[in-house]
C-alpha positions in Angstrom: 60.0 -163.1 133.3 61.9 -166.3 135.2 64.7 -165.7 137.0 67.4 -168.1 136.6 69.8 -168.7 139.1 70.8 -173.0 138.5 69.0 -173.4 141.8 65.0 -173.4 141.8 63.7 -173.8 138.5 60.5 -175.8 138.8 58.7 -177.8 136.4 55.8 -175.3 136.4 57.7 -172.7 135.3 59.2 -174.8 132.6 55.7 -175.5 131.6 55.6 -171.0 131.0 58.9 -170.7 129.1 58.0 -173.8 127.5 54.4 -173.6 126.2 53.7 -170.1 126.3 56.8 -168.2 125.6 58.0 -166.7 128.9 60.8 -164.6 128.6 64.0 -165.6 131.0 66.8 -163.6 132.6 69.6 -164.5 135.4 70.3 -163.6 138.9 73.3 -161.0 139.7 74.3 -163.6 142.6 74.0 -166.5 140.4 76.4 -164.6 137.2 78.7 -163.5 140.5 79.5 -167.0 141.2 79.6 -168.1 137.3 82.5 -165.0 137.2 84.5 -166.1 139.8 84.8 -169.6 138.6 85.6 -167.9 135.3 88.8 -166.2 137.3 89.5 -170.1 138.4 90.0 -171.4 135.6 92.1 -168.4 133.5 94.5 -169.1 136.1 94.7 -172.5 135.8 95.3 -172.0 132.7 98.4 -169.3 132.7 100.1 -171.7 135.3 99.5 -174.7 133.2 98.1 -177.0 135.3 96.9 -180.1 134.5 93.3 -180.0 134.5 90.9 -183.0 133.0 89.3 -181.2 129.8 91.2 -177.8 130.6 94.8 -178.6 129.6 94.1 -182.4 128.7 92.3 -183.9 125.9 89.2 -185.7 126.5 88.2 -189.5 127.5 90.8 -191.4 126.6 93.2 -188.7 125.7 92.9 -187.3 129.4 96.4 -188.0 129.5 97.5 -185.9 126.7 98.6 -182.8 127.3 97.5 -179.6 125.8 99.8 -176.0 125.4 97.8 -173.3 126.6 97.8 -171.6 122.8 95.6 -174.4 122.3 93.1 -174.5 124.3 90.8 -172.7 122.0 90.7 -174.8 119.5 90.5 -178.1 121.9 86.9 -176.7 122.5 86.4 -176.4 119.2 87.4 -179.6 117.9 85.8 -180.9 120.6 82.2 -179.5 119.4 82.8 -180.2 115.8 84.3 -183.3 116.4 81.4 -184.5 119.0 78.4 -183.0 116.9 77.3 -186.3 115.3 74.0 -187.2 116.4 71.6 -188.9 113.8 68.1 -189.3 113.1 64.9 -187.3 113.0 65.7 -183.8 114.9 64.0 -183.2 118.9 61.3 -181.5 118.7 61.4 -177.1 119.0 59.8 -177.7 122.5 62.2 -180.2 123.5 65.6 -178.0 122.0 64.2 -174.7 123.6 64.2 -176.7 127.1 67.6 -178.3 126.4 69.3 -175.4 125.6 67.5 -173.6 128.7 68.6 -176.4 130.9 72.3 -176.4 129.8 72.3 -171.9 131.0 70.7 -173.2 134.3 73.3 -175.9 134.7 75.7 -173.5 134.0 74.7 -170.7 136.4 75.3 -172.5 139.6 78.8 -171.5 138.9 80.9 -174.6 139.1 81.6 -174.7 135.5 84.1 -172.3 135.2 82.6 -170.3 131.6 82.4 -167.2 130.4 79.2 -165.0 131.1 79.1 -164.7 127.6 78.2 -168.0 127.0 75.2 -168.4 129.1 74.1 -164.9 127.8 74.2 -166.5 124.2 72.0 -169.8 125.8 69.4 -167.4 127.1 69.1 -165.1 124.2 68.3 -168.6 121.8 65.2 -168.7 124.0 64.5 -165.2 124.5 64.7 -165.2 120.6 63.2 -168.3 120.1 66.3 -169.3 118.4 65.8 -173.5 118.8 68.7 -175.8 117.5 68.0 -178.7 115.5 69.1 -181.2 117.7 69.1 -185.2 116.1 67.6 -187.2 118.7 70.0 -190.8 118.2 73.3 -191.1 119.1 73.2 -190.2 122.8 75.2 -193.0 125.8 73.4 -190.7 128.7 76.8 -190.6 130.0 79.9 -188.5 129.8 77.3 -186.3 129.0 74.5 -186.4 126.4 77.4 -185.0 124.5 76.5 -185.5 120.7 72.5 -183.6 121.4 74.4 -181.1 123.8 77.5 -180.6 121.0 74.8 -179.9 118.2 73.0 -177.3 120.5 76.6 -176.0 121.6 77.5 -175.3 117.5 74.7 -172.9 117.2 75.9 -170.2 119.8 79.7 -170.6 117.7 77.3 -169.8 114.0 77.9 -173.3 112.9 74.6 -176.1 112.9 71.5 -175.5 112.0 68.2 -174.2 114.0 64.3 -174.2 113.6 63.0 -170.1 113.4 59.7 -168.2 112.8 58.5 -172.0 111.2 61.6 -172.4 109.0 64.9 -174.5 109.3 68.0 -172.4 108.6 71.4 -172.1 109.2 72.3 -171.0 112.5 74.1 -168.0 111.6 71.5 -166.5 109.7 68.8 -166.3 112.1 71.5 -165.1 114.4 72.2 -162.4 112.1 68.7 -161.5 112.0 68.1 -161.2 115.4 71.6 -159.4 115.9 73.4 -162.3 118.2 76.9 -162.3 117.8 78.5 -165.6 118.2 80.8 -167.1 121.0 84.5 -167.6 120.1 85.0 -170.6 122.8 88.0 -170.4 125.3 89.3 -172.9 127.9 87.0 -175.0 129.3 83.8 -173.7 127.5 82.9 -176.5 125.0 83.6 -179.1 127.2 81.2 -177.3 129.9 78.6 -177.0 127.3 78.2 -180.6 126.5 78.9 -182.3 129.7 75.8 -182.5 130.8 72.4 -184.6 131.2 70.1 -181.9 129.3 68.9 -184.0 126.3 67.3 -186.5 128.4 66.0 -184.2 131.4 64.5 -181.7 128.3 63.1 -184.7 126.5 62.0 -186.1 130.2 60.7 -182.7 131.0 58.4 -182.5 127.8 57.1 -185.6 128.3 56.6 -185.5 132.1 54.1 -182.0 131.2 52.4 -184.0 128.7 52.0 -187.2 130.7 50.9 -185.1 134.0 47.9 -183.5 131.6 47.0 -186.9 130.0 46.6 -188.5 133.3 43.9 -185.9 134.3 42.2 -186.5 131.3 42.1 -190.0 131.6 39.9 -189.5 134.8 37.7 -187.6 132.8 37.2 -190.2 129.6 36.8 -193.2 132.5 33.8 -191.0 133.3 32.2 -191.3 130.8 32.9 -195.0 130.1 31.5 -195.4 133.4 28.4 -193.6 133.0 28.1 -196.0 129.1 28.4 -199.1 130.8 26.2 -198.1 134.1 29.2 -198.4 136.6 28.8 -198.9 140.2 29.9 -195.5 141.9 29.9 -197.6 145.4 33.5 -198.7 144.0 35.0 -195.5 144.4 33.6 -194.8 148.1 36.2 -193.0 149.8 36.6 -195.6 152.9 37.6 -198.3 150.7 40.6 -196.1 149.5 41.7 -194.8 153.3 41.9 -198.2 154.1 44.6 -199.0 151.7 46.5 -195.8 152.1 47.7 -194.7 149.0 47.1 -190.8 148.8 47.5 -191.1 145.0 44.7 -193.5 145.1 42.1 -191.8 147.6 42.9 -188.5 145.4 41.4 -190.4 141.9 38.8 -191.9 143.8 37.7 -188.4 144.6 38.0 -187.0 141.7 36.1 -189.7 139.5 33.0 -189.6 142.4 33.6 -185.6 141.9 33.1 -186.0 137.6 29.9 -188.3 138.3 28.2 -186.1 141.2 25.1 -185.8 139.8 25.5 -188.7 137.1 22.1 -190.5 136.5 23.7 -193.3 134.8 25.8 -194.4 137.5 24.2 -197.5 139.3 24.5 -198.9 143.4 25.9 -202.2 144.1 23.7 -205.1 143.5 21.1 -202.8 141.3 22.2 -204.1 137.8 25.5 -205.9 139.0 27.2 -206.9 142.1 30.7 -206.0 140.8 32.2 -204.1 138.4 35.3 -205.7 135.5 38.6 -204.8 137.1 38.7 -201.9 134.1 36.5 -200.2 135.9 36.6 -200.7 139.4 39.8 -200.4 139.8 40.7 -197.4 138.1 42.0 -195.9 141.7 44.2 -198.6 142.8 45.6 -198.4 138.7 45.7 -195.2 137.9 46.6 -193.8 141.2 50.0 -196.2 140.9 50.7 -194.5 137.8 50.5 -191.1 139.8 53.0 -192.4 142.3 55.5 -193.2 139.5 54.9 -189.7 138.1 55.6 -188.0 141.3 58.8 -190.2 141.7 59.4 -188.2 138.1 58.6 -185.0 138.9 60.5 -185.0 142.1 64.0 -186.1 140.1 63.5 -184.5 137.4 63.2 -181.1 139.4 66.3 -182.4 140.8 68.4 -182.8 137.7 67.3 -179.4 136.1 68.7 -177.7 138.8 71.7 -179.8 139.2 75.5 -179.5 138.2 76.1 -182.2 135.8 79.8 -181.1 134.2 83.0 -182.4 134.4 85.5 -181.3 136.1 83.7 -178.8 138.7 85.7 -175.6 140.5 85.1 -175.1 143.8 86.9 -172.9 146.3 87.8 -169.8 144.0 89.7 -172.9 141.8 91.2 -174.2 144.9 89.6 -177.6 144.2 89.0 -178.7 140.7 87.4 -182.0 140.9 86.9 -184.9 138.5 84.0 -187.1 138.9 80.5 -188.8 137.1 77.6 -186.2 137.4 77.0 -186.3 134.2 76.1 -190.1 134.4 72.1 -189.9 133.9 71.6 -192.5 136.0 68.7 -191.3 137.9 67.0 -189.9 134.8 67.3 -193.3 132.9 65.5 -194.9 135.8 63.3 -192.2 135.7 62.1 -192.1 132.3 61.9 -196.3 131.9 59.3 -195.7 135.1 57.3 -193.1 133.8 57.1 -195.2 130.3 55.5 -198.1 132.3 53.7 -195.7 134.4 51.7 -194.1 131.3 52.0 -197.3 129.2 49.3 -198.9 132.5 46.8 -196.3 131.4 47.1 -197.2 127.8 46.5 -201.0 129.0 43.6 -200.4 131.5 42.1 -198.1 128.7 42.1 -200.3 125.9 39.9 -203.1 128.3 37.2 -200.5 129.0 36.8 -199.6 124.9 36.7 -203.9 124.5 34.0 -203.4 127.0 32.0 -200.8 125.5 32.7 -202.4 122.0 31.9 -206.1 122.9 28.6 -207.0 122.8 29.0 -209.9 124.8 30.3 -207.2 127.4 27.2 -205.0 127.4 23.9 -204.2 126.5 24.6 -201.3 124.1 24.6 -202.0 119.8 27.4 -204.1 118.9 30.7 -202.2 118.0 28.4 -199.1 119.2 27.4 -199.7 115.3 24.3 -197.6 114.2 23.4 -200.1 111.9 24.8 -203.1 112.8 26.1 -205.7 110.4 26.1 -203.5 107.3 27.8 -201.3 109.6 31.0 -201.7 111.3 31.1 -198.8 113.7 33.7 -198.7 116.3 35.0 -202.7 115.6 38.6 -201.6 114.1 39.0 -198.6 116.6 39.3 -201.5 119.5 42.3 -203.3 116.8 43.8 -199.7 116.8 44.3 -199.5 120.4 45.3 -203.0 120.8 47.8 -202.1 118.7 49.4 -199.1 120.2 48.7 -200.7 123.7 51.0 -203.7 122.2 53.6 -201.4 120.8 54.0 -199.9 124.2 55.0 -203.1 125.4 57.7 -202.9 123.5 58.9 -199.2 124.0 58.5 -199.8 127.9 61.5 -202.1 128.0 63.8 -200.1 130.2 66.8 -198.5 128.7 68.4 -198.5 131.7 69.4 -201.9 131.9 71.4 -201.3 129.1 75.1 -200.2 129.0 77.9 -200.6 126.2 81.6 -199.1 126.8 82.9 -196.5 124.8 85.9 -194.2 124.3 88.3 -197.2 124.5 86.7 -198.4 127.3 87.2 -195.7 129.7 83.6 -194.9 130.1 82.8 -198.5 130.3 79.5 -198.1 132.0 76.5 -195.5 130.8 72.8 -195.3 131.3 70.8 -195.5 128.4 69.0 -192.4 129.4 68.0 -189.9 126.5 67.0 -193.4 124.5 64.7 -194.3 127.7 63.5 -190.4 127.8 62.6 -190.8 123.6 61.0 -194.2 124.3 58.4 -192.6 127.5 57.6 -189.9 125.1 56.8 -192.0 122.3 54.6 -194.3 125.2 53.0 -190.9 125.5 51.8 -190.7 122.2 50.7 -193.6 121.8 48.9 -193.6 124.8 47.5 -190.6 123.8 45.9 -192.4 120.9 44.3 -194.6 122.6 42.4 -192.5 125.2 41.2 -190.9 121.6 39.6 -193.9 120.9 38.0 -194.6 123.7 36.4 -191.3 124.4 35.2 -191.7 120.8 33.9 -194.6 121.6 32.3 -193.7 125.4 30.8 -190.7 123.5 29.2 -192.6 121.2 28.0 -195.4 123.9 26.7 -192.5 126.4 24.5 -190.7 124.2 22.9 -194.0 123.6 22.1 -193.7 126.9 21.1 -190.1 126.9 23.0 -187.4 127.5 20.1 -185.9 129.9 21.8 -188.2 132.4 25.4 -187.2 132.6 26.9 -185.4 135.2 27.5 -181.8 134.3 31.0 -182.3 134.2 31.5 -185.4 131.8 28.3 -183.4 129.8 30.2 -180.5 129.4 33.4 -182.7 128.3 30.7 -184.5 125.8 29.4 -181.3 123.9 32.8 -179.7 123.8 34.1 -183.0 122.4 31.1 -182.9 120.1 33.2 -180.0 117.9 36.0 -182.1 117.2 34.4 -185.8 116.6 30.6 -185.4 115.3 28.3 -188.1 116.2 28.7 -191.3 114.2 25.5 -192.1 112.1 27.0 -194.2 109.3 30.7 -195.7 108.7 32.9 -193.1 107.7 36.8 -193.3 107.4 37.8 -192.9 111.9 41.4 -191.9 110.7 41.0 -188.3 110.9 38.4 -188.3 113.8 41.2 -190.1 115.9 43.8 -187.8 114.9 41.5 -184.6 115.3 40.7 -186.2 118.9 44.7 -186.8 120.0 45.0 -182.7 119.1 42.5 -181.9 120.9 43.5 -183.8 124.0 47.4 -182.3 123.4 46.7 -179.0 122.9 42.8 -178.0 124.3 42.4 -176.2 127.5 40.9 -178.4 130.2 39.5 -178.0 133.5 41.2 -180.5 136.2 
C-alpha cells in the first residue's frame, strides 16, 4: 500500500502502482490540510468574494462575476464544456497515473476541494477504474485542461473509461464497483483540471520505459561487440575518470562487467587498432543519454509532487493567490530532452547493425545471410531501423519551442508539453524497434562466432532470447520476429 500525502511520491513507487497494481491510500495529515482549505474556500464563498475560478468565470471571463447559487454548475460547465480532447485515447497505464497524479496534486492542500473528491481519484485506481483520456488537444498550459476535464467527467458518471479489458461508460463500471459519483461544488472542477498531469503521467510512463531500455541497450552492445570482435581496452576504466562523467565511467563498467569472461572480445592492436565510433564510444554516447535521463527523473519527481492549480489558498484562506503553476514549462523541456536523449541510442544503434550487416564492415556472411545471394537474411532489417532512426528525427523536434495564444489571447504563451511528452514516448517505441533489430541481428552474427565464447552474461541474454527469435536458417517473413522481440524487451524481466 503507498501512502499519499502530495509530498514524496517517487518514481519507483509509481513504477508499483503502475505496473503491478499497488493499492494507494492517503495520509491523515495530508486530508487535515486538504479540509481546512476546504473551510477557506466555503467561506469565501458565503461572503462573496471575488475569487479567480471561485466566483469568476474562467480565462477570459475572469472578469465576470458569478452568484454564489451558481457556483455549482460553473464547475460543471466548466468540465463539460472543457472535455474536448481528440484522437486515439492514452494508454490505461498512462490514465491510471494521470488520474493518480491529479489526488496527489490535490493532497498537498492548496486546492481548496472536498475530501470527497480525492477519495473518488483514489478509488478509480484502487478499482482499476482508468478514464479514456484522448491524447490531442492539450496547450500544456492553463492546465492540460481538455485530458484532465475528460478524466474529471468520470468521477461526476459522465465519459467513458477502460475496465476488466472493456471500454464502457463511466457510470456503469462505477455502479459495479459501488462508487457513487461527485456532485461538484465551488472550486472543484476548476481544481481538477488545472493541472500538469497529462504530460507528467505520459512523461512518467515513458521515463520507466526509457530507464529499462537504456539498460538493455548495454546489454544488446554486448553482444554486437563480442560479433564484431571489439576491443574491450576501449572501455578501460582510466580512460573514463579522466573525462569525468559519472554517467559515463558507470556504462563503461557495466559493458567491461557483461564481457568479463568474453572470448570474443580482442586487445588493442590484435585484429585492429581502433574500434568505429559505434562501438567505442558507446560510454561517452550512451552515458550522455543517462545524464539527460537523470535531468528527467529529477523534474519529473518534482512535478508529481508539485501544486500545479490555480488560484492556491494559503493561510486558512487568508491568501488566495493567482499565478502560472500550471504552465508545464519545465516538463516540456523535459520531455523534448529525453526524446533526443533516447532517440541518440536509436542513432548509435542503427550504425552497429550497418556494421554487423555490411560486408564491407566485417568478416562475417553478408547481411548475416545463411545462404547468401539466394538469401537475403538480415539486408531489409538494417532499412527498418534506418527508418525508425529517421522518423525519430522528426518526433525529436522540441515542442517546447512552440507556443500559440489562446482564450482571447489571455494565455498568450503555453509550452507545448503533453505534445512533447506523446512525441518522447513515441521516440521510445520506435527506439525500441530498433534495438530489436539489432539484437536479432548480433544473435545471429555471434553464434557465427560460437556461442562457447560469450560471456556468461550476454550467453545467458542469447539462449533466453533464443525462445522468442529462433535461429535464422532460411528467409522467412522478420515482421513478427521483430515484433515478438520489441515485447519481449517491454515486458520481460531482466537482470541490470
Amino acid at each position: 500500500m503507498v501512502v499519499l500525502n502530495g509530498q514524496t511520491l517517487n518514481l519507483s513507487e509509481m513504477y508499483g502502482i503502475l505496473f503491478n497494481g499497488d493499492q494507494v491510500t492517503y495520509s491523515e495529515e495530508s486530508m487535515r490540510k486538504v479540509k481546512e482549505s476546504r473551510k477557506a474556500v466555503e467561506r469565501l464563498v458565503s461572503e462573496e468574494r471575488v475569487v479567480y475560478g471561485i466566483t469568476t468565470g474562467f480565462g477570459k471571463f475572469s472578469d465576470v462575476l458569478i452568484d454564489k447559487d451558481d457556483v455549482g454548475s460553473l464547475q460543471l460547465n466548466l468540465i463539460r464544456s472543457h472535455a474536448c480532447g481528440v484522437g486515439d485515447p492514452f494508454p490505461e497505464v498512462v490514465s491510471r497515473a494521470m488520474t493518480l497524479l491529479r489526488a496527489n496534486a490535490l493532497l498537498k492542500g492548496f486546492s481548496g476541494v472536498r475530501p470527497v473528491v480525492i477519495e473518488r481519484l483514489l478509488d478509480l485506481v484502487n478499482a482499476h477504474i482508468h478514464p479514456v483520456i484522448p491524447q490531442q488537444g492539450s496547450l500544456g498550459a492553463s492546465g492540460d485542461l481538455a485530458p484532465l476535464s475528460h478524466l474529471a467527467l468520470v468521477i461526476i458518471g459522465e465519459g467513458e473509461v477502460f475496465y476488466k479489458g472493456e471500454r464502457i461508460p463511466a457510470k456503469e463500471a462505477l455502479e459495479k464497483e459501488g462508487i457513487e459519483p461527485v456532485v461538484l461544488t465551488a472550486k472543484e472542477g476548476l481544481a481538477l483540471i488545472n493541472g500538469t498531469q497529462a504530460m507528467t503521467a505520459m512523461g512518467v510512463v515513458a521515463y520507466l520505459e526509457a530507464e529499462k531500455l537504456a539498460y538493455q541497450s548495454e546489454q544488446i552492445a554486448s553482444l554486437t561487440i563480442e560479433s564484431l570482435n571489439g576491443i574491450i581496452d576501449a572501455f578501460d576504466e582510466d580512460i573514463h575518470l579522466a573525462r569525468g562523467y559519472r554517467e559515463q565511467v558507470e556504462v563503461a563498467e557495466r559493458i567491461r562487467n557483461l564481457l568479463a569472461d568474453s572470448k570474443l572480445t580482442t586487445m588493442q592492436g590484435e585484429l585492429r587498432v581502433q574500434d568505429a565510433y559505434s562501438l567505442r564510444c558507446i560510454p561517452q554516447v550512451h552515458g550522455a543519454t543517462w545524464q539527460a535521463m537523470n535531468y528527467v527523473k529529477e523534474k519529473l519527481e518534482i512535478e508529481m509532487n508539485a501544486a500545479t492549480d490555480n488560484p492556491l489558498i494559503f493561510d486558512n484562506g487568508e491568501k488566495v493567490l493567482s499565478g502560472g503553476n500550471f504552465h508545464g514549462q519545465p516538463i516540456a523541456f523535459a520531455m523534448d530532452f529525453l526524446a533526443i536523449a533516447i532517440a541518440e541510442l536509436a542513432n548509435i544503434s542503427e550504425r552497429r547493425i550497418e556494421r554487423l550487416v555490411n560486408p564491407q564492415l566485417n568478416d562475417l556472411p553478408p547481411f548475416l545471410s545463411p545462404e547468401p545471394g539466394l538469401q537475403s537474411g538480415a539486408m531489409i532489417l538494417q532499412y527498418v531501423a534506418a527508418s525508425l532512426v529517421s522518423e525519430n528525427k522528426t518526433l525529436a523536434h522540441p515542442a517546447s519551442v512552440d507556443s500559440i495564444p489562446s482564450s482571447a489571447n489571455q494565455e498568450d504563451h503555453v509550452s507545448m508539453g503533453t505534445i512533447g511528452s506523446r512525441h518522447a514516448y513515441q521516440v521510445i517505441t520506435n527506439t525500441r524497434r530498433v534495438l530489436a533489430i539489432e539484437a536479432i541481428c548480433s544473435m545471429q552474427a555471434v553464434e557465427f562466432r560460437g556461442k562457447e565464447k560469450m560471456s556468461s552474461s550476454t550467453r545467458d541474454f542469447l539462449e533466453n532470447g533464443r525462445q522468442i527469435v529462433p535461429y535464422i536458417t532460411e528467409d522467412r517473413v522478420f515482421s513478427p520476429d521483430i515484433e515478438a522481440m520489441n515485447k519481449w524487451l517491454k515486458e520481460g524481466t531482466f537482470n541490470f
